[in-house]
PDB file with one MODEL, atoms N, CA, C and O in Angstrom:
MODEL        1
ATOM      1  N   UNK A   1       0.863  -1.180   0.000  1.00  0.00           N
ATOM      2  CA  UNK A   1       0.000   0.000   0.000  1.00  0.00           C
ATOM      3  C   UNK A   1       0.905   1.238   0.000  1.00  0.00           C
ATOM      4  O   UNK A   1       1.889   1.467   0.704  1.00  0.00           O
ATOM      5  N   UNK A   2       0.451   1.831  -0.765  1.00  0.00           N
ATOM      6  CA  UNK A   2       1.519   3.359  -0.746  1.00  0.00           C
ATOM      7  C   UNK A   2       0.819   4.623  -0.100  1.00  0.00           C
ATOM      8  O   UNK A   2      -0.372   4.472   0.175  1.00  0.00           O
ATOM      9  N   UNK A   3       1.470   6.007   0.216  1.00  0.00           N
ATOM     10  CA  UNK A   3       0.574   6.440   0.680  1.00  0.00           C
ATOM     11  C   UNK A   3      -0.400   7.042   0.294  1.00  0.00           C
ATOM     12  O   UNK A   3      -1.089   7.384   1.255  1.00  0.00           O
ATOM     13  N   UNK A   4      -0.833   7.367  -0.722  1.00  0.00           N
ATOM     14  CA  UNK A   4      -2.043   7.945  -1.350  1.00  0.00           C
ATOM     15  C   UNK A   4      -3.038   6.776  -1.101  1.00  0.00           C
ATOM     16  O   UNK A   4      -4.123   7.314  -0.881  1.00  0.00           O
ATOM     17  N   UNK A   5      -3.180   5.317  -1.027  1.00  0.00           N
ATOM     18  CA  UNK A   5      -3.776   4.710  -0.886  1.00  0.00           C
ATOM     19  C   UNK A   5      -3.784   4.656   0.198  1.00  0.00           C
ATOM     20  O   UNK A   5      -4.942   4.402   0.529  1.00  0.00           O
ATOM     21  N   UNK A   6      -2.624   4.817   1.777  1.00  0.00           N
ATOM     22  CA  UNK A   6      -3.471   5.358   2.597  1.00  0.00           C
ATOM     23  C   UNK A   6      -4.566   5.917   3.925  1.00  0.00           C
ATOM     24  O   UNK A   6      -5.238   5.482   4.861  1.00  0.00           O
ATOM     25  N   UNK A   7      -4.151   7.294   3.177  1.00  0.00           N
ATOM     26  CA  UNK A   7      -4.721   8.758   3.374  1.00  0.00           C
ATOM     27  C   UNK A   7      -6.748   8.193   2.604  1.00  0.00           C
ATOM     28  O   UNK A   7      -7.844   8.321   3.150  1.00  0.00           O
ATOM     29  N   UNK A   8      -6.480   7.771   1.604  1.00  0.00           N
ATOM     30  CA  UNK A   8      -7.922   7.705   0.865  1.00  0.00           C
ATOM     31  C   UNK A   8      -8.629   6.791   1.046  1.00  0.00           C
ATOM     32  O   UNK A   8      -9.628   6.608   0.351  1.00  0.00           O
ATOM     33  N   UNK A   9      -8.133   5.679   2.426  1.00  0.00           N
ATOM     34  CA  UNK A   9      -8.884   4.535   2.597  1.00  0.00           C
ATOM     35  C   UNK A   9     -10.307   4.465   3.101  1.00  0.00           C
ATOM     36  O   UNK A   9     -11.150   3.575   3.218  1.00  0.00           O
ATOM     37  N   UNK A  10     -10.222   6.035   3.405  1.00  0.00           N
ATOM     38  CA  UNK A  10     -11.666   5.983   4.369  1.00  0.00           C
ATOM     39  C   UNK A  10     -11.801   7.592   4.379  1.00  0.00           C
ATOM     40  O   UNK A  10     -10.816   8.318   4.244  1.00  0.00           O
ATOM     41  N   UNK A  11     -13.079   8.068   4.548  1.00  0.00           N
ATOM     42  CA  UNK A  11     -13.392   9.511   4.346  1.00  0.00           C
ATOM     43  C   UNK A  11     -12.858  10.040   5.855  1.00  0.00           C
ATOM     44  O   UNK A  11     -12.946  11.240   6.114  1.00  0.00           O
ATOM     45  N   UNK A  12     -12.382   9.234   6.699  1.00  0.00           N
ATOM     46  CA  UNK A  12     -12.221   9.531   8.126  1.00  0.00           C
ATOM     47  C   UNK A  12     -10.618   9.577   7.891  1.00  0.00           C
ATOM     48  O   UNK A  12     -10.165  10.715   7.768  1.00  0.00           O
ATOM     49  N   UNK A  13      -9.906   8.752   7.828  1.00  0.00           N
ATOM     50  CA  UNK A  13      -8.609   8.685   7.259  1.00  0.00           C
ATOM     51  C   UNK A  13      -8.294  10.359   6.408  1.00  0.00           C
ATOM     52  O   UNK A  13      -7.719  11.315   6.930  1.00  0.00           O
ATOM     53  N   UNK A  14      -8.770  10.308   5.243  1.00  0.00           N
ATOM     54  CA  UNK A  14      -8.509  11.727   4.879  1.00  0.00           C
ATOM     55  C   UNK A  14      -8.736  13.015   5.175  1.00  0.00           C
ATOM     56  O   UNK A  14      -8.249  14.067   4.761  1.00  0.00           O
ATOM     57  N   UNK A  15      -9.622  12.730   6.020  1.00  0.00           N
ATOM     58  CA  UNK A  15     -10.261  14.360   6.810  1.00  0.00           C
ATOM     59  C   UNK A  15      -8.960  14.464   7.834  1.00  0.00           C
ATOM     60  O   UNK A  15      -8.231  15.454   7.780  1.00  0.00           O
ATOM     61  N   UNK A  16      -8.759  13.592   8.589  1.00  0.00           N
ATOM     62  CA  UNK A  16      -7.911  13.236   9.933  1.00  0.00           C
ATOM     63  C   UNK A  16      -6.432  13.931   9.530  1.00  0.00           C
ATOM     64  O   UNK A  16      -5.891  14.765  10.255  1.00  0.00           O
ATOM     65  N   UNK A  17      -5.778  13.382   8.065  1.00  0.00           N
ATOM     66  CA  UNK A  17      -4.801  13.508   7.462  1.00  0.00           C
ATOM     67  C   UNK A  17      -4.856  15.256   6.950  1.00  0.00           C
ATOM     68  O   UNK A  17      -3.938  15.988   7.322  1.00  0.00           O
ATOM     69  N   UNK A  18      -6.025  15.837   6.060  1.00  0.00           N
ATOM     70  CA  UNK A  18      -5.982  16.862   6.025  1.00  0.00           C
ATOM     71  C   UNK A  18      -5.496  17.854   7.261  1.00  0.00           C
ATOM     72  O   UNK A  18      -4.492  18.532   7.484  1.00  0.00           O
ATOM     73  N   UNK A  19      -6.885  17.547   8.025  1.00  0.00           N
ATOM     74  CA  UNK A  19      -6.596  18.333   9.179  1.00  0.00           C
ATOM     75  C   UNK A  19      -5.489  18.867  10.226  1.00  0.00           C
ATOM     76  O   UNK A  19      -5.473  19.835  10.988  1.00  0.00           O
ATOM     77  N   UNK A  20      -4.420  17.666   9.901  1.00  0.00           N
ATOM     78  CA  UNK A  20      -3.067  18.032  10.154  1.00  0.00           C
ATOM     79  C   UNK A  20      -2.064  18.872   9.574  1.00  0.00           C
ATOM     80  O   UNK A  20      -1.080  19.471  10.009  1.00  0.00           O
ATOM     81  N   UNK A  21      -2.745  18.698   8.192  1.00  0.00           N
ATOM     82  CA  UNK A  21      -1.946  20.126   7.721  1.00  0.00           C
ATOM     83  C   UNK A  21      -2.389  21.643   7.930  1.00  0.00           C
ATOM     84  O   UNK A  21      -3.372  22.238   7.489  1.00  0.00           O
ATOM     85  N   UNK A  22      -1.011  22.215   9.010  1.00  0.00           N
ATOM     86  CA  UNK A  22      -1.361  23.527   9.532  1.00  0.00           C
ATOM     87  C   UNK A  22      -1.574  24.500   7.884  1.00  0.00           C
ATOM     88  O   UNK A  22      -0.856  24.524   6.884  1.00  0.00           O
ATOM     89  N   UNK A  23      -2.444  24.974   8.097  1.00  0.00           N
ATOM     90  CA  UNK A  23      -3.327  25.755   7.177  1.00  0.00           C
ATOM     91  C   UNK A  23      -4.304  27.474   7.755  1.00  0.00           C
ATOM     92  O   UNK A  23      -5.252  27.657   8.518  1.00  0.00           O
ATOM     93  N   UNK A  24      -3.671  28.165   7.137  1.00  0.00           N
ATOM     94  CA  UNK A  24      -4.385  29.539   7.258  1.00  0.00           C
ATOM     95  C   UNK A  24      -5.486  29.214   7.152  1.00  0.00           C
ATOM     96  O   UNK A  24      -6.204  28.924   8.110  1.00  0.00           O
ATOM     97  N   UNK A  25      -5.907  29.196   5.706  1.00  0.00           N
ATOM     98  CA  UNK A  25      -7.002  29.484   4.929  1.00  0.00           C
ATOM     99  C   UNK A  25      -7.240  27.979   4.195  1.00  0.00           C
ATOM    100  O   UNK A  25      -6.515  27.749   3.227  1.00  0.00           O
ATOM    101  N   UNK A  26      -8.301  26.846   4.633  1.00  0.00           N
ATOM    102  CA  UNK A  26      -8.475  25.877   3.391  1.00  0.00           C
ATOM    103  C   UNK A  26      -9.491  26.119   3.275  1.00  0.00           C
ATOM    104  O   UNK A  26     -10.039  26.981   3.962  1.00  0.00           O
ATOM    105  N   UNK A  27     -10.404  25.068   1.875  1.00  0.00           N
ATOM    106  CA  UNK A  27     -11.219  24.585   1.109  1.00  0.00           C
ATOM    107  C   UNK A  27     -12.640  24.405   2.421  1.00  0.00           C
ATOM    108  O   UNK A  27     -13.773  24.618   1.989  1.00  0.00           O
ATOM    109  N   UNK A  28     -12.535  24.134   3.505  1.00  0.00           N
ATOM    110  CA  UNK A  28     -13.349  23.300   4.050  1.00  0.00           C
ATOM    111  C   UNK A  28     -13.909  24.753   5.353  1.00  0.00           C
ATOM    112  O   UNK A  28     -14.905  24.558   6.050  1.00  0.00           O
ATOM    113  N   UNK A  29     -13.422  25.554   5.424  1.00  0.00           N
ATOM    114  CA  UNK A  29     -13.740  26.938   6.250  1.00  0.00           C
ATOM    115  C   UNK A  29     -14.428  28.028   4.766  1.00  0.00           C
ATOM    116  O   UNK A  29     -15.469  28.660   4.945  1.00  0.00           O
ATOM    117  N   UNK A  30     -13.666  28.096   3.368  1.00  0.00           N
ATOM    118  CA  UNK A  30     -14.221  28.672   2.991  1.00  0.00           C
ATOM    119  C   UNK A  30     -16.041  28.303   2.734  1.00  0.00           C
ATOM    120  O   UNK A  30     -16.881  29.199   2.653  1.00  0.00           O
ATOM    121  N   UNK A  31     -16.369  26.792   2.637  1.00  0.00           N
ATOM    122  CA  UNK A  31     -17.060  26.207   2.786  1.00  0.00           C
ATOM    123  C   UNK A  31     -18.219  26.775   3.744  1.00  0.00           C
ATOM    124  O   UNK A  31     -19.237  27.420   3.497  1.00  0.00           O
ATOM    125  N   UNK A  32     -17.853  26.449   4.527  1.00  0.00           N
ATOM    126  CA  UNK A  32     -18.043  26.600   6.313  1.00  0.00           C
ATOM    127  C   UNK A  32     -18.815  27.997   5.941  1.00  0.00           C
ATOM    128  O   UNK A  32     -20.011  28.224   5.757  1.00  0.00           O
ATOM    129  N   UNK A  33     -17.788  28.750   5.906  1.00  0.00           N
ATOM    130  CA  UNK A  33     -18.382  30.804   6.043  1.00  0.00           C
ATOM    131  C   UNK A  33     -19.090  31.037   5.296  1.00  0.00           C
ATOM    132  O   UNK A  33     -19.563  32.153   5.509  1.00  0.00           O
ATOM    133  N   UNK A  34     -19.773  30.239   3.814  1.00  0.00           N
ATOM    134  CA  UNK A  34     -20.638  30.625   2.690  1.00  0.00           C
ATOM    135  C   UNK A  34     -22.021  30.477   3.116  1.00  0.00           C
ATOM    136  O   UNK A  34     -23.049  31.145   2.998  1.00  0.00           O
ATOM    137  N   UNK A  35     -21.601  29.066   3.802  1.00  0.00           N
ATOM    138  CA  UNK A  35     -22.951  28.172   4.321  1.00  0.00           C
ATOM    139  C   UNK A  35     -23.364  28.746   5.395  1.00  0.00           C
ATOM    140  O   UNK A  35     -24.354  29.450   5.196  1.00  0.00           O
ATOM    141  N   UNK A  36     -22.910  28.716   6.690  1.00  0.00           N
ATOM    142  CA  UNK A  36     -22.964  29.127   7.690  1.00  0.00           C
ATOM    143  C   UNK A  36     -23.185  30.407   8.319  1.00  0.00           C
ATOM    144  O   UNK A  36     -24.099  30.819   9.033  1.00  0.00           O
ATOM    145  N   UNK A  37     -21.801  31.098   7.746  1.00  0.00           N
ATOM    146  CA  UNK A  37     -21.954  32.644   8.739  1.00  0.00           C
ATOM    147  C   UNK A  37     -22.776  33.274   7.626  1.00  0.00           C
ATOM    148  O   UNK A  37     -23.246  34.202   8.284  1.00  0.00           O
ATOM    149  N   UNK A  38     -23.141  33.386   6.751  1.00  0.00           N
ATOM    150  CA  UNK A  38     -23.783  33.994   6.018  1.00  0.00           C
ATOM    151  C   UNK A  38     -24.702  34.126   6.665  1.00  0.00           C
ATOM    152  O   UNK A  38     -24.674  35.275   7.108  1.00  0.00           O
ATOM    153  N   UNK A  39     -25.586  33.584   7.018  1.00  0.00           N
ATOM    154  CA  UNK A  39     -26.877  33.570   7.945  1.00  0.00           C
ATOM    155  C   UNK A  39     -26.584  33.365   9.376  1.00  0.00           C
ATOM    156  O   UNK A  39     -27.227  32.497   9.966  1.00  0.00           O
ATOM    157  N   UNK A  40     -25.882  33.908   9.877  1.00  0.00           N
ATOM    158  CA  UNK A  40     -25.904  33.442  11.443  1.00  0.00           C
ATOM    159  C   UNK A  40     -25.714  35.342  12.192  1.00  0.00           C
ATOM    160  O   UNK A  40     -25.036  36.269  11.748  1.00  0.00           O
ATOM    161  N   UNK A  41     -26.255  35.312  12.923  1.00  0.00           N
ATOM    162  CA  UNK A  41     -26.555  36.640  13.808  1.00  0.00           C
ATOM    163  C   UNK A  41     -25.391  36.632  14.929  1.00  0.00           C
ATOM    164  O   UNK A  41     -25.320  37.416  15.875  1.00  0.00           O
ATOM    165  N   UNK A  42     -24.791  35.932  14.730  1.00  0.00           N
ATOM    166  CA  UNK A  42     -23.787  35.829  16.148  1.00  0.00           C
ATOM    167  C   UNK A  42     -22.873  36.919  15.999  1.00  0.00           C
ATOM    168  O   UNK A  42     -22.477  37.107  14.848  1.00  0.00           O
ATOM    169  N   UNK A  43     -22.317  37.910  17.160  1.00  0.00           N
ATOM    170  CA  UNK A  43     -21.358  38.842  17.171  1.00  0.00           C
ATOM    171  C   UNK A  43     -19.979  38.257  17.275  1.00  0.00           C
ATOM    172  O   UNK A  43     -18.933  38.662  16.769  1.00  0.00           O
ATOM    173  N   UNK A  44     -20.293  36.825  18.332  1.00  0.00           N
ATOM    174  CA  UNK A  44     -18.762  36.337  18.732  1.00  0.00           C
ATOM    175  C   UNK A  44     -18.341  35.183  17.848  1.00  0.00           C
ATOM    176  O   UNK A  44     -18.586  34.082  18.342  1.00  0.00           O
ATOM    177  N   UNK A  45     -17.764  35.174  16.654  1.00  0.00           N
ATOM    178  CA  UNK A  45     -17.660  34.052  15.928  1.00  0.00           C
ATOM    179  C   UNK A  45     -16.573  33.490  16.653  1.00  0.00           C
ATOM    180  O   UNK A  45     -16.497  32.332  16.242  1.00  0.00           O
ATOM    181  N   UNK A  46     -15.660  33.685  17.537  1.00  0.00           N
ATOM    182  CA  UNK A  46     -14.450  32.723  17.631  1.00  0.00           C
ATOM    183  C   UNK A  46     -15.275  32.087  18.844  1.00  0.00           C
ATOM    184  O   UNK A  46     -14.507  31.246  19.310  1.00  0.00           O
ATOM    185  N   UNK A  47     -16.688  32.071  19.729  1.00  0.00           N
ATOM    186  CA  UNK A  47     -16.933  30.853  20.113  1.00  0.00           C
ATOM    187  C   UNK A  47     -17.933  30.057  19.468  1.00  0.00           C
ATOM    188  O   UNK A  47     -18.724  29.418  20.162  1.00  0.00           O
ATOM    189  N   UNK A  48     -17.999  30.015  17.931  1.00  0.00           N
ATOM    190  CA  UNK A  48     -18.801  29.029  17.094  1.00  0.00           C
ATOM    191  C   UNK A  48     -18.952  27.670  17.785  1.00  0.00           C
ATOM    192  O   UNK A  48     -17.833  27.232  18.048  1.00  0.00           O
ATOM    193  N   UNK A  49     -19.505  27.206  18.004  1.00  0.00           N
ATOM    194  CA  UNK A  49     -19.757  25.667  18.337  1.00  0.00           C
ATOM    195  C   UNK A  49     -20.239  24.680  17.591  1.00  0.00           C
ATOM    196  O   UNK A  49     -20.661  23.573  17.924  1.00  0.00           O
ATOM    197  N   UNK A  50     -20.108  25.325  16.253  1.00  0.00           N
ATOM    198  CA  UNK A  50     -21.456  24.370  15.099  1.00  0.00           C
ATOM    199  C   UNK A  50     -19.882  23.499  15.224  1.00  0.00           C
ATOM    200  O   UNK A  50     -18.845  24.037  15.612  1.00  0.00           O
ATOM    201  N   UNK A  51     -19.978  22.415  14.904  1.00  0.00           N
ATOM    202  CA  UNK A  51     -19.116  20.893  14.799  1.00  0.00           C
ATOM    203  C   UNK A  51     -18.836  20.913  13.108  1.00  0.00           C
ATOM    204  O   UNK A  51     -18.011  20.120  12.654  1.00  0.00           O
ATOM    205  N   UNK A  52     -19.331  21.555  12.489  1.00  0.00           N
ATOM    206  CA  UNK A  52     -18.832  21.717  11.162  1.00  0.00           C
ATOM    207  C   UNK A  52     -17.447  22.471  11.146  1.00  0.00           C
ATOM    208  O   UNK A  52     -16.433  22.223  10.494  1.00  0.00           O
ATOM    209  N   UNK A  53     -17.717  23.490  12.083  1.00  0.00           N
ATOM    210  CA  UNK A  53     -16.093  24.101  12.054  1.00  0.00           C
ATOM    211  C   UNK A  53     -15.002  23.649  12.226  1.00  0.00           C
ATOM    212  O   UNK A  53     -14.664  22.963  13.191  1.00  0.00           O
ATOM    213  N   UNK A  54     -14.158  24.058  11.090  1.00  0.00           N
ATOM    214  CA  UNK A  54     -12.994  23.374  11.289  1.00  0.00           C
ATOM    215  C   UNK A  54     -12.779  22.044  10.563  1.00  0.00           C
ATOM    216  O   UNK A  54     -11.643  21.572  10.593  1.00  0.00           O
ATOM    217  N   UNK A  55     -14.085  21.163   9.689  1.00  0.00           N
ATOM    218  CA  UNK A  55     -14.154  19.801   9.904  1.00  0.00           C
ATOM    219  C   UNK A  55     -13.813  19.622   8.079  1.00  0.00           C
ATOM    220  O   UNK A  55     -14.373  20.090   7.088  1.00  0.00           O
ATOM    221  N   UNK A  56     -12.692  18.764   8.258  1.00  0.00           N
ATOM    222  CA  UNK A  56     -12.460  18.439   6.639  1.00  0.00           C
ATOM    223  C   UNK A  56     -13.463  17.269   6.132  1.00  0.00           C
ATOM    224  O   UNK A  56     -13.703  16.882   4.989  1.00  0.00           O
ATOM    225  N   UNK A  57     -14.015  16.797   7.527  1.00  0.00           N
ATOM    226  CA  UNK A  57     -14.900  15.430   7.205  1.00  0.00           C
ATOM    227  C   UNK A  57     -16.333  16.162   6.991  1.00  0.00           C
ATOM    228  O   UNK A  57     -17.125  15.874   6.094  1.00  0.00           O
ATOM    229  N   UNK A  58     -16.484  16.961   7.782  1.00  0.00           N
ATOM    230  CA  UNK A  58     -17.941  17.927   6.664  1.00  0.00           C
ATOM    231  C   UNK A  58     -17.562  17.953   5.795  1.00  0.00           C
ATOM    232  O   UNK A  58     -17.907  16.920   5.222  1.00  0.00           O
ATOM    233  N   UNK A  59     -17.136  18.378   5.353  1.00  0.00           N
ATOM    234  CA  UNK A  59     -16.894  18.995   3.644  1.00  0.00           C
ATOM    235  C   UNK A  59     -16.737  17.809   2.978  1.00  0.00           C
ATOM    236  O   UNK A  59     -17.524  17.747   2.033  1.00  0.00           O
ATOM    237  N   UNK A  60     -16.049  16.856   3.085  1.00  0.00           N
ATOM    238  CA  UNK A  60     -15.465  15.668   2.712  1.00  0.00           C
ATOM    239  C   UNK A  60     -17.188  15.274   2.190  1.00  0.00           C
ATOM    240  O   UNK A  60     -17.136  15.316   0.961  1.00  0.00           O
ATOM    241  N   UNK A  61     -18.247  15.015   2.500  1.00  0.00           N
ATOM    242  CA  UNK A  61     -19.465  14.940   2.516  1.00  0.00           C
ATOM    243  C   UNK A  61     -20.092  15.515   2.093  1.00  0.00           C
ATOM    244  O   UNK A  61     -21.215  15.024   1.976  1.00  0.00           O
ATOM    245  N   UNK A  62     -19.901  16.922   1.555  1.00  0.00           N
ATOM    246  CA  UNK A  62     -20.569  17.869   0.838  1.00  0.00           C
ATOM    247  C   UNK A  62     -21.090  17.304  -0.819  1.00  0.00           C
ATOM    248  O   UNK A  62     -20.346  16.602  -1.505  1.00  0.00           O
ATOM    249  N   UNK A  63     -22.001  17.596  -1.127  1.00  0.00           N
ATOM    250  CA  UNK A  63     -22.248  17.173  -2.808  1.00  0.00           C
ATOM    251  C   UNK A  63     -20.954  18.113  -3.553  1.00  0.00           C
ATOM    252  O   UNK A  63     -20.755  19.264  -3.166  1.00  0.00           O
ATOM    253  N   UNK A  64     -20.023  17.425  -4.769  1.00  0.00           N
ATOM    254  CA  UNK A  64     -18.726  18.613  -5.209  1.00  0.00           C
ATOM    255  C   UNK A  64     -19.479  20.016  -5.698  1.00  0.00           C
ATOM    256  O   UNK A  64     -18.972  21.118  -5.487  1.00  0.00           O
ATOM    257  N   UNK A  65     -20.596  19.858  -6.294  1.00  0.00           N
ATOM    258  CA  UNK A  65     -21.097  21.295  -6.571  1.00  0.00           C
ATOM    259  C   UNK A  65     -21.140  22.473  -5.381  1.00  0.00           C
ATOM    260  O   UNK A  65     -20.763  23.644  -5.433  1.00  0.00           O
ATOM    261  N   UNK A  66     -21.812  21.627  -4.169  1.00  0.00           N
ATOM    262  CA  UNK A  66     -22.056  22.697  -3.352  1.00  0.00           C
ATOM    263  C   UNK A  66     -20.691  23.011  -2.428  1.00  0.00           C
ATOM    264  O   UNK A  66     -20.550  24.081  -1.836  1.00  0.00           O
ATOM    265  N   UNK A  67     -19.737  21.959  -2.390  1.00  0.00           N
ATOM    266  CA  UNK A  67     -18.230  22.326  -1.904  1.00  0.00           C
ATOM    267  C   UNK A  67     -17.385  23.319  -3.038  1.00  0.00           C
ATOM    268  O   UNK A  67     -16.510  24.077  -2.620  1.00  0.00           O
ATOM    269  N   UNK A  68     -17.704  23.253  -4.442  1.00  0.00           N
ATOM    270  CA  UNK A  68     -16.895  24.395  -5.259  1.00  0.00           C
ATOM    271  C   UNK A  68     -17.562  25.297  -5.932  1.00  0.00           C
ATOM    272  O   UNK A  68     -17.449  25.597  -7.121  1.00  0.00           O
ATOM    273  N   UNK A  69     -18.545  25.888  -4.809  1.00  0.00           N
ATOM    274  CA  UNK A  69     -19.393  27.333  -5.344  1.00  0.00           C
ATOM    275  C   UNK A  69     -18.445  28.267  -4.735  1.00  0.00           C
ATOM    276  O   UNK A  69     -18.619  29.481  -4.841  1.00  0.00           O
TER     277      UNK A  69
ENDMDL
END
């Protein structure tokens, strides 16, 4: 098994693996802020609690259309 095979063995495996890479800005927050804060009334976003935040395994789950709007 090499490693691309794996990182891709399981949608849990690759979220897990993403998520380790320290990252400013990924794919799975821009996600997050389209869906989410767009509609949310909250003043204090750094104590978000939705479980989507942060989560490469949400996104990982997303239909690809609605992950590359």
């Amino acid at each position: 098994m090499n490693v691309f095979e794996k990182i891709t063995e399981s949608p849990e495996t690759l979220a897990a693996f993403l998520g380790s890479i320290p990252a400013i800005e990924t794919p799975w927050d821009d996600a997050f802020h389209r869906i989410y804060c767009s509609s949310c009334s909250a003043e204090d976003c750094d104590d978000c609690r939705r479980p989507e935040r942060d989560s490469p395994l949400w996104w990982l789950g997303l239909p690809a259309a609605e992950a590359e709007k």
